[in-house]
C-alpha positions as CSV (number, residue, x, y, z in Angstrom):
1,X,-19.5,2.1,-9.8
2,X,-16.3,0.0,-9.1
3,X,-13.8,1.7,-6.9
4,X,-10.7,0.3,-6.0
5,X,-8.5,2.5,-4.0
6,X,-5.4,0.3,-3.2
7,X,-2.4,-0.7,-5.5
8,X,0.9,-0.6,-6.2
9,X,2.9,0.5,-9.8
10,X,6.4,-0.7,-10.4
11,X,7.5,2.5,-8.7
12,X,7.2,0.7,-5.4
13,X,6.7,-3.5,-5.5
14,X,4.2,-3.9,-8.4
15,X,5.0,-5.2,-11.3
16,X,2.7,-2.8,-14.1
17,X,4.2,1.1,-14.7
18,X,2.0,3.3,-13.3
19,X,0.9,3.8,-17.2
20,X,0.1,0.2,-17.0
21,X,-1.7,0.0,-14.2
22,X,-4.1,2.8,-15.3
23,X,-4.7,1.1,-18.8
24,X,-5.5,-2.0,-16.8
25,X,-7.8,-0.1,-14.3
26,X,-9.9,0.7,-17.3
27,X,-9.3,-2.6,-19.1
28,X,-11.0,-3.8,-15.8
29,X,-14.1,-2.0,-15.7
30,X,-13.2,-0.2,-12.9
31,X,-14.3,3.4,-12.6
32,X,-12.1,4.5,-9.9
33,X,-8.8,3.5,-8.9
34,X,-6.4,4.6,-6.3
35,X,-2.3,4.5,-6.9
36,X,-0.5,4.2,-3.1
37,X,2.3,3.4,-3.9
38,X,4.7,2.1,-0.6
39,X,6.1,5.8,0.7
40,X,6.7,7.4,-2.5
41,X,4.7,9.1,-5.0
42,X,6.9,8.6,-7.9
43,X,4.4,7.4,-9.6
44,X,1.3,9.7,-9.7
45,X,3.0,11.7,-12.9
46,X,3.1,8.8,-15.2
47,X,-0.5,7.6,-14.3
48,X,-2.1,10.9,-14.9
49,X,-0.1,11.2,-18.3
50,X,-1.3,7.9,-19.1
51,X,-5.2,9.2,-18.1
52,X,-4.7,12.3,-20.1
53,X,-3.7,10.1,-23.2
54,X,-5.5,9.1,-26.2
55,X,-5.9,5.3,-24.9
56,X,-7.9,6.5,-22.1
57,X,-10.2,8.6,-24.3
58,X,-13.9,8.4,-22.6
59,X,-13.1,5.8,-20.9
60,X,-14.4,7.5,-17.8
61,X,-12.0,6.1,-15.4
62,X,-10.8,8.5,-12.5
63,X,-7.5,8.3,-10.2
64,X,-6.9,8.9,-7.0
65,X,-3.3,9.6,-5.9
66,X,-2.1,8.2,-2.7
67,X,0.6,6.4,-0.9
68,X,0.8,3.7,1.6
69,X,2.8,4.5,5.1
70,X,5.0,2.0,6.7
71,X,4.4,2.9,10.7
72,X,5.0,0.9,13.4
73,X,3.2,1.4,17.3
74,X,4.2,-0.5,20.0
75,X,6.3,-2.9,18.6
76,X,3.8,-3.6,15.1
77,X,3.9,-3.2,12.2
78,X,1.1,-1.8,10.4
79,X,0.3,0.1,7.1
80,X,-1.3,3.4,6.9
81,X,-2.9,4.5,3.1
82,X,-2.8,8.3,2.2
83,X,-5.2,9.5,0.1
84,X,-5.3,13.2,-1.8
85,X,-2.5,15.0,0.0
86,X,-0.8,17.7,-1.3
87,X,2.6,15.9,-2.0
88,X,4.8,18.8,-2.1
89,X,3.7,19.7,1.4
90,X,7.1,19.8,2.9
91,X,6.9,17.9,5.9
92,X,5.1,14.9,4.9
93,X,7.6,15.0,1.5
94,X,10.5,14.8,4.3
95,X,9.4,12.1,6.1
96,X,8.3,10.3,2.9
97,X,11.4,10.7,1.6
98,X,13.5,9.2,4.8
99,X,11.2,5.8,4.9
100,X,12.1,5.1,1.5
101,X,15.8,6.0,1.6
102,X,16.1,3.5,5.0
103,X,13.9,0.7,2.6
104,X,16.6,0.1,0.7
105,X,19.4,0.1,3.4
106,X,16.6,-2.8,4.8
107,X,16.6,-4.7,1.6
108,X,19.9,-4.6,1.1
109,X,20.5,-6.5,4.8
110,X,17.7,-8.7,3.9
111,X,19.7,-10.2,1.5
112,X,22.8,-10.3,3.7
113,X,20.7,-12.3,5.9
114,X,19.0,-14.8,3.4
115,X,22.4,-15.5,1.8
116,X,23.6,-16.5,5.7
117,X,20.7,-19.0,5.7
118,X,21.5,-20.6,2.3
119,X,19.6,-18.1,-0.1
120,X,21.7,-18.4,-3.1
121,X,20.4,-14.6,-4.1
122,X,22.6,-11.5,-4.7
123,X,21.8,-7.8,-4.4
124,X,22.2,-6.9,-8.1
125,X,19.4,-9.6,-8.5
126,X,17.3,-8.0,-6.1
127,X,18.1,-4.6,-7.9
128,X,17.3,-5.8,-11.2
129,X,14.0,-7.5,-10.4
130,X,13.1,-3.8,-8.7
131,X,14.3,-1.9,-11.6
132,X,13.1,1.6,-11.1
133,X,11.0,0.9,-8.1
134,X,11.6,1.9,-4.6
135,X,13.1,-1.3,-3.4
136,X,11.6,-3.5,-0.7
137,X,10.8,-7.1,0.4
138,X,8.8,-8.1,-2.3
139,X,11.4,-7.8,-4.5
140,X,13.5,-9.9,-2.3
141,X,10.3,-12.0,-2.2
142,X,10.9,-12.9,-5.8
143,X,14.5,-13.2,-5.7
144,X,13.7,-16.0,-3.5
145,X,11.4,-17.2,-6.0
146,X,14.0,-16.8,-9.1
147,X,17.0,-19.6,-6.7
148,X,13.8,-22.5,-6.1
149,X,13.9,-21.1,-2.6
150,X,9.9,-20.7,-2.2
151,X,7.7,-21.7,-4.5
152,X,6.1,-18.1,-4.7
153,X,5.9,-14.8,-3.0
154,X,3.3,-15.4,-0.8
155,X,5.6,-18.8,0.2
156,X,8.6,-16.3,1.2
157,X,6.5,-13.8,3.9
158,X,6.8,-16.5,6.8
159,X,9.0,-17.2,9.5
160,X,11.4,-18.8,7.8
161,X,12.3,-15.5,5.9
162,X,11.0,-12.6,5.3
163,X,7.9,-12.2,7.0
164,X,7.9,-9.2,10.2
165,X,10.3,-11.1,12.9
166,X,11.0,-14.0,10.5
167,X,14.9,-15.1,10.4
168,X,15.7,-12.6,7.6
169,X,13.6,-9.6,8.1
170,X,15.4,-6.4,9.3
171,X,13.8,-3.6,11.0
172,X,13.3,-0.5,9.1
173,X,12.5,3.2,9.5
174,X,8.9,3.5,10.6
175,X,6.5,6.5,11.2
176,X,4.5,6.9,14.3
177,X,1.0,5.8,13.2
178,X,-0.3,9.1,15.1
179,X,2.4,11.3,13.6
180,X,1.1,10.0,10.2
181,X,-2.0,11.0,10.8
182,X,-1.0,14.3,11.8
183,X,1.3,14.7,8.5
184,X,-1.2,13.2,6.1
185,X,-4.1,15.7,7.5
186,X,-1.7,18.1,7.8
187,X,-1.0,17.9,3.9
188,X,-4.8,18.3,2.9
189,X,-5.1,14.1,2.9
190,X,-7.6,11.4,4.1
191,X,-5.9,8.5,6.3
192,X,-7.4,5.2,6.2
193,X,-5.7,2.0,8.3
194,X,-4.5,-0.7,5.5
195,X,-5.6,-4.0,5.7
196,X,-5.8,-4.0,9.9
197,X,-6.8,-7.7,10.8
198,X,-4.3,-9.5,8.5
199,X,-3.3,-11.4,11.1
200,X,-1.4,-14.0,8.5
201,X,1.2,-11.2,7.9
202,X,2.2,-10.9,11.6
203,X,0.6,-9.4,14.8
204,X,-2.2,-6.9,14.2
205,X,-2.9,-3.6,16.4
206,X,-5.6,-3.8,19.1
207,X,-9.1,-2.1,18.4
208,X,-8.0,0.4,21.3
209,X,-5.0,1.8,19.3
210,X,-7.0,1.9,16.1
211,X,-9.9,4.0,18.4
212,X,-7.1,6.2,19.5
213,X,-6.1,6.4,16.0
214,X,-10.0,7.6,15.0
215,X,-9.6,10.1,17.8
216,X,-6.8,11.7,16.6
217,X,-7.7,11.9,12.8
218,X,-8.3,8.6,11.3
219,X,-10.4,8.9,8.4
220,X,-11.2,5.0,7.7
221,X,-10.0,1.5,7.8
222,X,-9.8,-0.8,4.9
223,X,-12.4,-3.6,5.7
224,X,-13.0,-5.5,2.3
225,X,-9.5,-7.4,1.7
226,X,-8.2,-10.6,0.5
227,X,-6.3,-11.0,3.8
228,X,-9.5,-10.6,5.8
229,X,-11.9,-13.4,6.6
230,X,-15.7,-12.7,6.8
231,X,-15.8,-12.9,10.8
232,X,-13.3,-10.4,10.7
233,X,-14.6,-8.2,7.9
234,X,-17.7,-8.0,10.2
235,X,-16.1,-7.1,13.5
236,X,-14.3,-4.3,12.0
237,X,-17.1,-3.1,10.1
238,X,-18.3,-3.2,13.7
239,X,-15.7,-1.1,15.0
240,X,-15.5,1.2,12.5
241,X,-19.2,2.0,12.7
242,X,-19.3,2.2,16.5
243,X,-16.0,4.6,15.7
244,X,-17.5,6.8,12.9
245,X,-15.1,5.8,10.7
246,X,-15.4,5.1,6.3
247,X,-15.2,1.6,6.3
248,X,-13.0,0.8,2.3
249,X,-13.0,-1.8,-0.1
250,X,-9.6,-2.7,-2.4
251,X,-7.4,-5.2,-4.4
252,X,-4.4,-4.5,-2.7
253,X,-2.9,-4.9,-6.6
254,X,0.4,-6.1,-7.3
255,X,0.1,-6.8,-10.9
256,X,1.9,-10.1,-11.6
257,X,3.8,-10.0,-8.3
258,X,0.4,-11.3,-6.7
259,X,-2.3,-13.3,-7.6
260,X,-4.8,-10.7,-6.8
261,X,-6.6,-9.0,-9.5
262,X,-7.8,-5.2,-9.7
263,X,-11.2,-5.1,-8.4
264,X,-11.4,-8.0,-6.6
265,X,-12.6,-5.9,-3.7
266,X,-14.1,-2.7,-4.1
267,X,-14.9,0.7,-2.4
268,X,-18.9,2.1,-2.2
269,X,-19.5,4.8,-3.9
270,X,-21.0,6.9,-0.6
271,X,-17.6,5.9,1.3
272,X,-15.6,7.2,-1.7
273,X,-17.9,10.2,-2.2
274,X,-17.6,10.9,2.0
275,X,-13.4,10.5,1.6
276,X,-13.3,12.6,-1.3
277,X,-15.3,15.1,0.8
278,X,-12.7,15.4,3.4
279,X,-9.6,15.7,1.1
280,X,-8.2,19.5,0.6
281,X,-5.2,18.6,-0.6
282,X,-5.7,16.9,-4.0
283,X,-8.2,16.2,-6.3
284,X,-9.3,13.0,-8.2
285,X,-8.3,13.2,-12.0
286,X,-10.6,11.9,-14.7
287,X,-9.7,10.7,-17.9
């Protein structure tokens, strides 16, 4: 089995519908995929339609519905993925629902910022490259890209501009990473730590938060990632074994906003069998 259970629709910073993304899932070979989109989950209702439609027919392909947190603990930024929650729990759907409102407020200074540095971007550029999504940096990202500021995406998430304390960044509304935990098990869900040693996009949490994390609900930590070297693949694999955590495997799919491709890292079948097991809230759909 291929399982890949982290990436982003156009209903947060990815460029493929959520129709899209599913139709490339399967295109992919991939028997499992996972939609966490950034703190919304606006768009779990195309992807299913897309699963239940004629393309999709035996293809075999299952989806997992999720979201990916923006927290922040002492200071750092980190990412929290959501996995099967019930998303009309009404709590979680509250919080959810403030960290995307403040995400655009943040985008919208982001701009102000860049254009005070020379950025010759607007904000209806920045709302036009997002189009329905929930707007965020990434789309300033490519804004940047559009004026011959950066020569890519990746080339904008530095110091220069956008990346977490970087001359144009703008602090947002975050969740407590423990509160998260709380909400997301609290809502029937499984919460695994996103990408935790990618160091490149800023400072990373210390293994003692993310064992206080496992102590207070943490369900896994995502281990196999294209912003995670082999030494430090092992040492968390390490940690999350010593922690009794699910140790995940994922793309971290943009579509064309990145050059990462679907499947490029992948889940085991036992971890996703074990996650699955500890989900109450939702199900996985299969085509």
């Amino acid at each position: 089995m291929r399982i890949d259970l982290h990436t982003h629709s156009s209903a947060s910073d990815g460029t493929d519908s959520p129709a899209e993304l599913v139709r490339n899932a399967a295109a992919a070979g991939l028997d499992v995929v996972a939609l966490t989109d950034h703190d919304t989950v606006a768009g779990h209702a195309g992807a299913v339609a897309a699963l239940s439609g004629p393309e999709l027919a035996g293809s075999g392909l299952t989806l997992v519905t999720g979201a990916e947190l923006s927290c922040v603990v002492g200071g750092i930024s980190m990412h929290l993925l959501a996995y099967l929650f019930d998303p009309q729990e009404p709590e979680f759907a509250r919080e959810r629902d403030l960290v995307r409102t403040d995400r655009f407020r943040r985008a919208e200074a982001m701009v102000e910022r860049c254009r005070e540095l020379g950025a010759p971007i607007t904000w209806e550029q920045v709302l036009r490259i997002a189009g329905d999504g929930a707007v965020g940096r990434p789309h300033v990202a490519s804004a940047l890209v559009e004026a011959g500021v950066v020569p890519d995406v990746d080339s904008a998430f530095t110091g220069q501009w956008l990346a977490n304390g970087g001359r144009a960044d703008v602090r947002k509304h975050e969740l407590d990473p423990f509160e998260a935990v709380r909400l997301v098990r609290a809502a029937g869900g499984v919460p695994v730590f996103a990408h935790p040693g990618a160091v490149k996009r800023g400072r990373t949490v210390s293994e003692q938060v993310i064992a206080e994390l496992a102590a207070s609900g943490l369900g896994g930590i995502e281990v196999d990632h294209i912003d995670h070297d082999g030494p430090t693949r092992a040492r968390l694999r390490a940690l999350a074994a010593e922690l009794g955590l699910l140790t995940t495997g994922s793309s971290d799919y943009h579509g064309e906003r990145k050059t990462v491709r679907l499947g490029a890292h992948t889940t085991a079948p036992e971890v996703y069998e074990a996650l699955v097991d500890q989900a109450t809230g939702a199900k996985p759909r299969s085509a």
